[in-house]
Backbone as ProteinMPNN parsed JSONL, in Angstrom:
{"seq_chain_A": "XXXXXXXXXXXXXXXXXXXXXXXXXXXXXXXXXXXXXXXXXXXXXXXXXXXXXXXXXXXXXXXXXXXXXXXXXXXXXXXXXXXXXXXXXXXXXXXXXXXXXXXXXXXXXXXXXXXXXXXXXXXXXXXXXXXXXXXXXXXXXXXXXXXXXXXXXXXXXXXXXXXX", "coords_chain_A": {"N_chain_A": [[125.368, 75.529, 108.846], [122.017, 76.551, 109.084], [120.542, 79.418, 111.459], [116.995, 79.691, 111.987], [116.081, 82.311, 111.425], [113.241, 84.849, 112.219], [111.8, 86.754, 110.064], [110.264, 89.702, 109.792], [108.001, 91.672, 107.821], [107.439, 95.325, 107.471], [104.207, 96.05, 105.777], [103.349, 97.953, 103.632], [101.051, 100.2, 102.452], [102.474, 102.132, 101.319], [104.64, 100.973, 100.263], [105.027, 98.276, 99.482], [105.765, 97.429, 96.673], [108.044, 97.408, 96.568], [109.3, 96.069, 98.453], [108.328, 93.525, 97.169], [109.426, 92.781, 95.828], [112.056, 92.184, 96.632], [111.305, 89.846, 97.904], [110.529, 88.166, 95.82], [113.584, 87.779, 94.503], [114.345, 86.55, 97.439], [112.806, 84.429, 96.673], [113.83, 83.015, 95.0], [116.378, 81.527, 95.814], [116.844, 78.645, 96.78], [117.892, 78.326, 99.728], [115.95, 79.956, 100.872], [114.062, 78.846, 101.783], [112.778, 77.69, 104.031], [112.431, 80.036, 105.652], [110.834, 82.067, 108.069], [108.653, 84.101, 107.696], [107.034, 87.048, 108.23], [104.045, 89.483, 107.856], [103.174, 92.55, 108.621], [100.799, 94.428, 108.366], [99.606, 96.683, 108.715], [99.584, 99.855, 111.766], [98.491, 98.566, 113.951], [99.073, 96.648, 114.235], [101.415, 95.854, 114.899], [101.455, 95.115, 118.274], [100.892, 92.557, 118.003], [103.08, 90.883, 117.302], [104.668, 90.535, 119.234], [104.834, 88.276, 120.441], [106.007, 86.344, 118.544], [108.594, 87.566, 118.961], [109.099, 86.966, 121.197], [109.555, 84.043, 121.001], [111.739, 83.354, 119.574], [115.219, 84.33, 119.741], [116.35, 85.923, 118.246], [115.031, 88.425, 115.898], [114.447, 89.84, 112.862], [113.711, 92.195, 111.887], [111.752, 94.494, 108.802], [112.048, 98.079, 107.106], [110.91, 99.896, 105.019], [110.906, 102.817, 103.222], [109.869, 106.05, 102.832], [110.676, 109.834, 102.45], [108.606, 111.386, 103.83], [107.432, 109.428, 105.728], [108.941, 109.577, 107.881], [108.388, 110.518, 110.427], [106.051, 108.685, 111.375], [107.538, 106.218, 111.341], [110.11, 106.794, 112.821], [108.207, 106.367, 115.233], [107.493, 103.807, 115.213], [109.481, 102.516, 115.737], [110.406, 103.063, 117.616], [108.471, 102.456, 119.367], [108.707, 99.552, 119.211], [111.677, 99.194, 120.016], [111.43, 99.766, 122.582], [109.316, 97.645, 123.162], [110.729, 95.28, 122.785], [113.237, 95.637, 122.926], [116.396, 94.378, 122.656], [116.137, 91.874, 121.263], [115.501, 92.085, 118.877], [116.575, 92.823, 115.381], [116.618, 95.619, 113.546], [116.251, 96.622, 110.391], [117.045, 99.026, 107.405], [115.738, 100.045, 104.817], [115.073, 101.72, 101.017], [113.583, 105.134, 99.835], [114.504, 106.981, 101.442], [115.984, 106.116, 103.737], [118.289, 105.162, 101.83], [119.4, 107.976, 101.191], [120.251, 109.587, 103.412], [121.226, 107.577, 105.632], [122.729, 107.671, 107.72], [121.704, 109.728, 109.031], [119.483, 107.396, 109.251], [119.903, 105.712, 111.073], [120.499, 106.733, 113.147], [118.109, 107.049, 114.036], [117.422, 104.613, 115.129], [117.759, 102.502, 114.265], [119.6, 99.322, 113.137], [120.934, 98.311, 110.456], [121.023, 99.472, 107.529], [120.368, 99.716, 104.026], [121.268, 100.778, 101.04], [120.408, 101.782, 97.918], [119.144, 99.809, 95.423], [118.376, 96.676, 96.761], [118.318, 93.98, 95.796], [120.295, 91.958, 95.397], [121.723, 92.484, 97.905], [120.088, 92.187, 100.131], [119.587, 89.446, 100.196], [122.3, 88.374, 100.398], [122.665, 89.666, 102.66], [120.833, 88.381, 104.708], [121.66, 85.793, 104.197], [124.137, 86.039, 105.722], [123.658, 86.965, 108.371], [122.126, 84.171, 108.951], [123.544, 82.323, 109.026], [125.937, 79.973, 110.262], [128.591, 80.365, 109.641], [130.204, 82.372, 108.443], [130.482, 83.844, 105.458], [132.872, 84.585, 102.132], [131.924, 87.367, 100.807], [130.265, 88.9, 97.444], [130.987, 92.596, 96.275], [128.286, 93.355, 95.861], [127.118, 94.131, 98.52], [128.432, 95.963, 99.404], [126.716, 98.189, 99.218], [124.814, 98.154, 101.774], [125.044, 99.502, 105.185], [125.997, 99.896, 108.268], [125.946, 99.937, 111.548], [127.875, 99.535, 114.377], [128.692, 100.529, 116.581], [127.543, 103.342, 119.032], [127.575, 106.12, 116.355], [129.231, 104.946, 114.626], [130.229, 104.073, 111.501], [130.261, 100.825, 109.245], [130.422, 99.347, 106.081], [128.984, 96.575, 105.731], [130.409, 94.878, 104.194], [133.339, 95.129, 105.393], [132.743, 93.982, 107.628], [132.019, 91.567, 107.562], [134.246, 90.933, 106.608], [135.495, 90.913, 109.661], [133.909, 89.114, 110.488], [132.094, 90.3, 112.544], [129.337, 89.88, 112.717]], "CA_chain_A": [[124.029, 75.361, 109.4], [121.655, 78.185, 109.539], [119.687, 79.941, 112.332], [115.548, 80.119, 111.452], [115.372, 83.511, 112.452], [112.642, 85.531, 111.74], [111.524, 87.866, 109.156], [109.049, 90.349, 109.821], [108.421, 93.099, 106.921], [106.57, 96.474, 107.69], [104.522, 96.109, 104.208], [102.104, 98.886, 103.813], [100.492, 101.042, 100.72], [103.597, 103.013, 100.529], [106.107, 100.402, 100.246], [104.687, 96.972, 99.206], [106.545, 96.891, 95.382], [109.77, 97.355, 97.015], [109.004, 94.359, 99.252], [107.762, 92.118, 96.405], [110.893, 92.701, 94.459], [113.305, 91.652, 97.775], [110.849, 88.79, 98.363], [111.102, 87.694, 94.755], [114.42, 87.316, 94.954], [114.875, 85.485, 98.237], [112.172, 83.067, 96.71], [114.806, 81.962, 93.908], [117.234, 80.811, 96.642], [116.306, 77.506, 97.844], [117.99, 79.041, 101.22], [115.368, 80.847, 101.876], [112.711, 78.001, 101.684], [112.46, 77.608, 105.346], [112.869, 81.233, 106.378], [109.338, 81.961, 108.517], [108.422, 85.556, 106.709], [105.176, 87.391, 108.758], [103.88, 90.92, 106.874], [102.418, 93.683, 109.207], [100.282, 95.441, 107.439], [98.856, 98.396, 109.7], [100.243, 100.157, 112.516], [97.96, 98.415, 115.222], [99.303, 95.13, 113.987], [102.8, 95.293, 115.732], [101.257, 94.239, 119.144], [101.032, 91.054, 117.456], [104.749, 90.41, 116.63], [105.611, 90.245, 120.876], [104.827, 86.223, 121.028], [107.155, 85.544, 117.657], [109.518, 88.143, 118.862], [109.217, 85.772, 122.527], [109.694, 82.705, 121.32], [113.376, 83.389, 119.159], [116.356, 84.843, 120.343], [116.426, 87.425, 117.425], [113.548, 88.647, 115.136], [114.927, 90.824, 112.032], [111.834, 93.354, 111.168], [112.339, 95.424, 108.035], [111.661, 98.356, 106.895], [111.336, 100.249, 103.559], [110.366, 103.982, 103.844], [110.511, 107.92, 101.999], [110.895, 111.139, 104.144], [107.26, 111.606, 104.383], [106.713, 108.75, 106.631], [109.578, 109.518, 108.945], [107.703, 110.44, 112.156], [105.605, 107.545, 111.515], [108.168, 105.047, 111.345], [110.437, 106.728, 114.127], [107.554, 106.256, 116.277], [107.355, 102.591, 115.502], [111.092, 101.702, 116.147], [110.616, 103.928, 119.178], [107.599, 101.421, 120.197], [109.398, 98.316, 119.014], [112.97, 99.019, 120.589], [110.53, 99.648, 124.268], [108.942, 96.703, 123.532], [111.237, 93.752, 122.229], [114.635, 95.805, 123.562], [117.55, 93.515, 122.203], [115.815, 90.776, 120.453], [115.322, 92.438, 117.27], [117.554, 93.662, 114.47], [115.942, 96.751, 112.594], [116.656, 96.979, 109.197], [116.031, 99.94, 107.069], [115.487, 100.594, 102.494], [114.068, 102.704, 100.322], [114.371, 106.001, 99.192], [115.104, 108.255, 102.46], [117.415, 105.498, 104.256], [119.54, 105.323, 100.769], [119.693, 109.525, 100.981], [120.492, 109.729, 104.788], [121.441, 106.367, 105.889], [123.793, 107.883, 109.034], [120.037, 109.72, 110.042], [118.299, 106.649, 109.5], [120.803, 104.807, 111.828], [120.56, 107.531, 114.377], [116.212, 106.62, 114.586], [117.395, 103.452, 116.08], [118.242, 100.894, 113.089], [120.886, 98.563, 113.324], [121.285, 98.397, 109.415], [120.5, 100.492, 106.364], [120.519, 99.604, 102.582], [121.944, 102.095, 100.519], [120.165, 101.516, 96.834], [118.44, 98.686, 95.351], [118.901, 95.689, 97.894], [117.729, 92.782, 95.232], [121.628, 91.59, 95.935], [122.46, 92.61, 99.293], [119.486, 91.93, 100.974], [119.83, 88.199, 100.499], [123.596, 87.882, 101.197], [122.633, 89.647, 104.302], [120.143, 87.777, 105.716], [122.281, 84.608, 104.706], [124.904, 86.399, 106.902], [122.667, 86.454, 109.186], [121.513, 83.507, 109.585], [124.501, 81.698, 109.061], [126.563, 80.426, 111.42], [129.986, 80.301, 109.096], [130.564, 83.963, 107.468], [131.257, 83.595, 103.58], [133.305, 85.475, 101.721], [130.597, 88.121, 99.214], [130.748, 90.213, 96.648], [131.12, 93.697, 96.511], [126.996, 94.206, 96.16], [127.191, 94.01, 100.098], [128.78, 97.583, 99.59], [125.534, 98.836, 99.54], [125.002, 98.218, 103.048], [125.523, 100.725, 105.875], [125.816, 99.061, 109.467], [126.272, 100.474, 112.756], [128.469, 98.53, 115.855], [128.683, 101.375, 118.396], [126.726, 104.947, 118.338], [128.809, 106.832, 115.821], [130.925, 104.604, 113.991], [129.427, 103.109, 110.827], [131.01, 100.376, 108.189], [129.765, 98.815, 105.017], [129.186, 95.494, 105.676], [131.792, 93.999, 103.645], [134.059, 95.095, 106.166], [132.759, 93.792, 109.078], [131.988, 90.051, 107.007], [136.04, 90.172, 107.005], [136.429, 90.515, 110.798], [133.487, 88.263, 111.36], [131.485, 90.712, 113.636], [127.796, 89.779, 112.789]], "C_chain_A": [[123.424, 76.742, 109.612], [120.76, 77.805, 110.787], [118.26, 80.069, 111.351], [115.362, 81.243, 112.537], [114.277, 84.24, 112.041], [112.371, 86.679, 110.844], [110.721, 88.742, 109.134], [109.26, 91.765, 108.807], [106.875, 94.4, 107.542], [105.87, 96.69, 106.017], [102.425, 96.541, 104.29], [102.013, 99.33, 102.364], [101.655, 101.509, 100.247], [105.277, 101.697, 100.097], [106.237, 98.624, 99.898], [105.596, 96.43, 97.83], [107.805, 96.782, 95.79], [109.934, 95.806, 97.937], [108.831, 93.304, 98.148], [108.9, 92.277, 96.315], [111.869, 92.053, 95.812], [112.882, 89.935, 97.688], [110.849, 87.94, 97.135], [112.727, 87.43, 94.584], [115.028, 86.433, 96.427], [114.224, 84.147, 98.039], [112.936, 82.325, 95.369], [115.847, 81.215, 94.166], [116.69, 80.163, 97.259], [116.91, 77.933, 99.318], [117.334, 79.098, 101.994], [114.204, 80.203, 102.267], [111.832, 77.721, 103.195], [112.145, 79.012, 106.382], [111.536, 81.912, 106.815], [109.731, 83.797, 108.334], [106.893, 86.063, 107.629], [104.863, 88.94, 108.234], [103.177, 91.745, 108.741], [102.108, 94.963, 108.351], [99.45, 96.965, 107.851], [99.555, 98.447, 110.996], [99.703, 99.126, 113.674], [98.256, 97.051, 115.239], [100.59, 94.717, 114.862], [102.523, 94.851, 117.09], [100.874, 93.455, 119.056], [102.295, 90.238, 117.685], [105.008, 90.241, 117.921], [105.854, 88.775, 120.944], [105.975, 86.033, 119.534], [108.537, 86.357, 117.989], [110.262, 87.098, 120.283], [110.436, 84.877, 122.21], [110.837, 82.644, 120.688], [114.512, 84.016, 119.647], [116.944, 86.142, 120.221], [115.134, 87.507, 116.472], [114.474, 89.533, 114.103], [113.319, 91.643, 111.364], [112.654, 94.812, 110.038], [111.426, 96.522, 107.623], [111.375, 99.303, 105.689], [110.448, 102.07, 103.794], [110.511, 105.457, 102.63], [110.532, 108.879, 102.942], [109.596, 111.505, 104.803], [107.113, 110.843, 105.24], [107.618, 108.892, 107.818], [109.176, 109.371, 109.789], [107.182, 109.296, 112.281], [107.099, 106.78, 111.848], [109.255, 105.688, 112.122], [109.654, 106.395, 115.306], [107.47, 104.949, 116.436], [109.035, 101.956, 116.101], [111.064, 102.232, 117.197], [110.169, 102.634, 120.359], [108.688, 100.495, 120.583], [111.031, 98.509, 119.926], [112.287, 98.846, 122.272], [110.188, 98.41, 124.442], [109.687, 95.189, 123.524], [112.67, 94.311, 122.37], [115.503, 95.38, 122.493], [117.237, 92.125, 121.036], [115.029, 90.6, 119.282], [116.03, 93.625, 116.736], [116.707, 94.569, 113.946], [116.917, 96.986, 111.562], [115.966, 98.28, 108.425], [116.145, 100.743, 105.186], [114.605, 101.613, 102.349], [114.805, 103.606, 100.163], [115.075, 107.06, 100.287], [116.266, 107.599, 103.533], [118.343, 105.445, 103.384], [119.731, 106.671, 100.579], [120.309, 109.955, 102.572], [120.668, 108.386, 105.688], [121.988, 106.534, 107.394], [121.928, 108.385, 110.266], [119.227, 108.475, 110.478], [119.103, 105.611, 110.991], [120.527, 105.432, 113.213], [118.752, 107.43, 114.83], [116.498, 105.641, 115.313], [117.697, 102.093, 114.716], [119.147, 100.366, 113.334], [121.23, 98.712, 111.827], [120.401, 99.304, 108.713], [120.961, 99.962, 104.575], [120.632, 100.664, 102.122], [121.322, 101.626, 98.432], [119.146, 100.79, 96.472], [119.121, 97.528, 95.801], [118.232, 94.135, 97.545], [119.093, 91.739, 95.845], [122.012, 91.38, 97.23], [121.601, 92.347, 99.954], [119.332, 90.155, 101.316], [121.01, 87.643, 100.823], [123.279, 88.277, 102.792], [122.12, 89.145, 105.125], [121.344, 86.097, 105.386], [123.56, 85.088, 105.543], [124.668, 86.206, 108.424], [122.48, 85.381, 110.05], [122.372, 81.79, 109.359], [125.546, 81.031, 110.12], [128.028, 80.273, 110.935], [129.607, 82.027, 108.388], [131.274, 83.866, 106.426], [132.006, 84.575, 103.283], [131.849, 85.882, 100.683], [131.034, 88.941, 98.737], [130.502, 91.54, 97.139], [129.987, 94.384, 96.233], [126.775, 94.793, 97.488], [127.785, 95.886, 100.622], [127.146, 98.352, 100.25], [124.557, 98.985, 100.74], [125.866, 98.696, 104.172], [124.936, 100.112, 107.534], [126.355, 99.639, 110.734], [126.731, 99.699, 113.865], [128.313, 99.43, 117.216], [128.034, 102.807, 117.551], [128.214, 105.795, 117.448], [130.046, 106.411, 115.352], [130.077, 103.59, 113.204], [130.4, 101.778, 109.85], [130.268, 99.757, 107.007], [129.667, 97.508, 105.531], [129.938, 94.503, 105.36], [133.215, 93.803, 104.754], [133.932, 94.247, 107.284], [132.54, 92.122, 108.862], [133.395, 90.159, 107.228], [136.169, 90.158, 108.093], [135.298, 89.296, 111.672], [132.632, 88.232, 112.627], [129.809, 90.398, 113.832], [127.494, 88.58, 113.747]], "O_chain_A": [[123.96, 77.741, 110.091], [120.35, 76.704, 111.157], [118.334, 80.458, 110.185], [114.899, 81.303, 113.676], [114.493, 84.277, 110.83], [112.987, 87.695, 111.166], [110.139, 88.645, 108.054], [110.158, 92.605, 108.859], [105.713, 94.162, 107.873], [106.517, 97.243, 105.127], [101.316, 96.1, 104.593], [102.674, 98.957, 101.395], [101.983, 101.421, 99.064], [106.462, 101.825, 99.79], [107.238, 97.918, 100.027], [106.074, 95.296, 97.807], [108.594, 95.996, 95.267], [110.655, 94.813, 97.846], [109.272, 92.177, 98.371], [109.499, 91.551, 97.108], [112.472, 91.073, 95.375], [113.67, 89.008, 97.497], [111.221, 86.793, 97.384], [112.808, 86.202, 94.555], [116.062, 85.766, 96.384], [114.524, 83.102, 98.616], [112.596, 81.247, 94.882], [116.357, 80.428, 93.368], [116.024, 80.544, 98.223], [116.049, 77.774, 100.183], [117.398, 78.756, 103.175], [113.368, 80.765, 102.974], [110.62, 77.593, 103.363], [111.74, 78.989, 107.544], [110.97, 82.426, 105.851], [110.698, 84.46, 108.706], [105.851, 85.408, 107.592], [105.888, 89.616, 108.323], [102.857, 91.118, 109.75], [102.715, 95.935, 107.902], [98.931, 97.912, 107.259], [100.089, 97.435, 111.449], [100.607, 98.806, 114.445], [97.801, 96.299, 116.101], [100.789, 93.62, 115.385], [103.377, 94.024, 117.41], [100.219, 93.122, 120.044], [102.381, 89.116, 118.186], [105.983, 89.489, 117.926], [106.848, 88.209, 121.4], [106.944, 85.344, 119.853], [109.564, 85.972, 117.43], [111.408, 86.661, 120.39], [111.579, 84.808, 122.66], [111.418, 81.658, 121.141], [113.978, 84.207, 120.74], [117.512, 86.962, 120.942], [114.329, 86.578, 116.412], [115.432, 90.014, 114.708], [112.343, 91.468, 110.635], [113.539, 95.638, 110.262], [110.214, 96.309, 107.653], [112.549, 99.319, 105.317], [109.48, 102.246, 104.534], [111.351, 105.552, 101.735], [110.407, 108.681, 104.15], [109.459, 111.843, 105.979], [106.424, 111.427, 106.077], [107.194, 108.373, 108.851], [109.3, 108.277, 110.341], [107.62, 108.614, 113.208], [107.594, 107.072, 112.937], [109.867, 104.646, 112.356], [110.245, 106.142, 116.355], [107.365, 104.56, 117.599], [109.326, 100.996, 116.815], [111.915, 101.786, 117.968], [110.701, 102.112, 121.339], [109.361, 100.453, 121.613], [111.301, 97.482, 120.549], [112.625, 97.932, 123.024], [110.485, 97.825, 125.484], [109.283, 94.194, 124.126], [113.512, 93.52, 121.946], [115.41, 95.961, 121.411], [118.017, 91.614, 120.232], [114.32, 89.71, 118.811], [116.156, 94.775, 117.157], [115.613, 94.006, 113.897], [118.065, 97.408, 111.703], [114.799, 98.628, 108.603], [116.609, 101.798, 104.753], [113.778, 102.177, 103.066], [116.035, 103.583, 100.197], [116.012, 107.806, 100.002], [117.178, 108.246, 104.048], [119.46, 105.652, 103.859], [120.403, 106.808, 99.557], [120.968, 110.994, 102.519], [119.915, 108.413, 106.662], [121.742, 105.659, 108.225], [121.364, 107.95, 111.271], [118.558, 108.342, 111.502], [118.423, 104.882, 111.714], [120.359, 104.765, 114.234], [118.344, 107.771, 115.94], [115.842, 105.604, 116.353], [117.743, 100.864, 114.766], [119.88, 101.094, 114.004], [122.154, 99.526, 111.813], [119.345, 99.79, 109.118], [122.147, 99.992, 104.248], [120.136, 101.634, 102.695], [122.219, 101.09, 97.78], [118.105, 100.98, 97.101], [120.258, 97.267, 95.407], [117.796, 93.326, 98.364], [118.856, 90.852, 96.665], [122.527, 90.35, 97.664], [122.146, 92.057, 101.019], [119.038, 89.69, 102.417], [121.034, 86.58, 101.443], [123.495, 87.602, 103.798], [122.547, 89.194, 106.279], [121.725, 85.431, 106.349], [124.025, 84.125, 106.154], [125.243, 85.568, 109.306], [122.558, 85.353, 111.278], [121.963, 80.636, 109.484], [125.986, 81.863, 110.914], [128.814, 80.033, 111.851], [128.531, 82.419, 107.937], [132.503, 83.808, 106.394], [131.974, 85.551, 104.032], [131.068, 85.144, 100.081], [131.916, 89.701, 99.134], [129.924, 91.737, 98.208], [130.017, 95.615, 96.213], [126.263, 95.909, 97.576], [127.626, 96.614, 101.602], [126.76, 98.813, 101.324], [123.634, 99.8, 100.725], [127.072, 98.461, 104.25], [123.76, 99.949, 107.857], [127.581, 99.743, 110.7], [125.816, 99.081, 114.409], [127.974, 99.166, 118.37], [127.985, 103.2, 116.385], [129.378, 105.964, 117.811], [131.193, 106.853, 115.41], [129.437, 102.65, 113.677], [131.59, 102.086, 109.919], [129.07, 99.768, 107.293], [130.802, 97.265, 105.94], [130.149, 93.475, 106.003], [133.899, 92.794, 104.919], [134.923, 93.806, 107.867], [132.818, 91.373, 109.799], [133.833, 89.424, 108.113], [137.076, 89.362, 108.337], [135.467, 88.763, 112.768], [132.361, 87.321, 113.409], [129.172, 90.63, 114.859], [126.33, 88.264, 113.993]]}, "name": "protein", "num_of_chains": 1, "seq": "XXXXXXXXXXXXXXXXXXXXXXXXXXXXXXXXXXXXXXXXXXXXXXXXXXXXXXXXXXXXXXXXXXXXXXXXXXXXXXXXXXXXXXXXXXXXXXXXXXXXXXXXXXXXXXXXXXXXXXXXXXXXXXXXXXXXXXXXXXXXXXXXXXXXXXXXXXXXXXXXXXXX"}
């Protein structure tokens, strides 16, 4: 049985093709047919997301990024961790979380994609939002996950002990 948890993508000028291409693939898994998806498309939009971040338990908000936008997008996970605390995962792609993945972890992310995340980004959300933990392949590598400050694992690992 799954969880309907939320999806929220950060999907701006710089980072919208990388989004289609994820979202194209989760729309070929009947899975994902139910999976409530909301875009934020400008910065002034995230004091929107508080009432869907409310009303679930968890919210997963992603984000896709290059080094240029760093400050920006530390400043929003800065907001977002102030505002919604615990009851949202931060995810984080593209080209400057797959080059520094341990930095991007240390902004405040809970996860990091390491590549192209056509693969791993849909095992992970059915990880997610699962409430049995499958065995997956070894795309799942490509994911870079943080449990405590300063101690990272691939995901694969942590699907074997069952920690998500």
């Amino acid at each position: 049985m799954k969880n309907l948890i939320p999806l929220i993508l950060y999907y701006n000028r710089f980072n919208r093709y990388g989004f289609n291409s994820l979202l194209g693939a989760l729309e070929t898994d009947s899975y994902f047919d139910e999976l409530p998806v909301f875009f934020v498309c400008r910065d002034s939009e995230w004091n929107n997301i508080k009432e869907i971040v409310e009303e679930n338990d968890l919210t997963i908000v992603a984000f896709s990024f290059t080094t240029p936008q760093i400050f920006e997008i530390a400043n929003i996970v800065t907001f977002l961790r102030k505002a919604c605390g615990k009851k949202i995962f931060l995810i984080a792609g593209g080209p400057h979380p797959s080059g520094d993945p341990a930095g991007t972890l240390q902004m405040g992310f809970d996860a990091v994609f390491i590549g192209e995340g056509e693969k791993s980004f849909p095992l992970f959300l059915k990880a997610m939002l699962c409430s049995e933990i499958q065995a997956y392949p070894n795309e799942l590598r490509q994911l870079f996950y943080v449990r405590k400050p300063n101690i990272y694992f691939f995901l694969e690992e942590i699907l074997k002990d069952q920690l998500i």
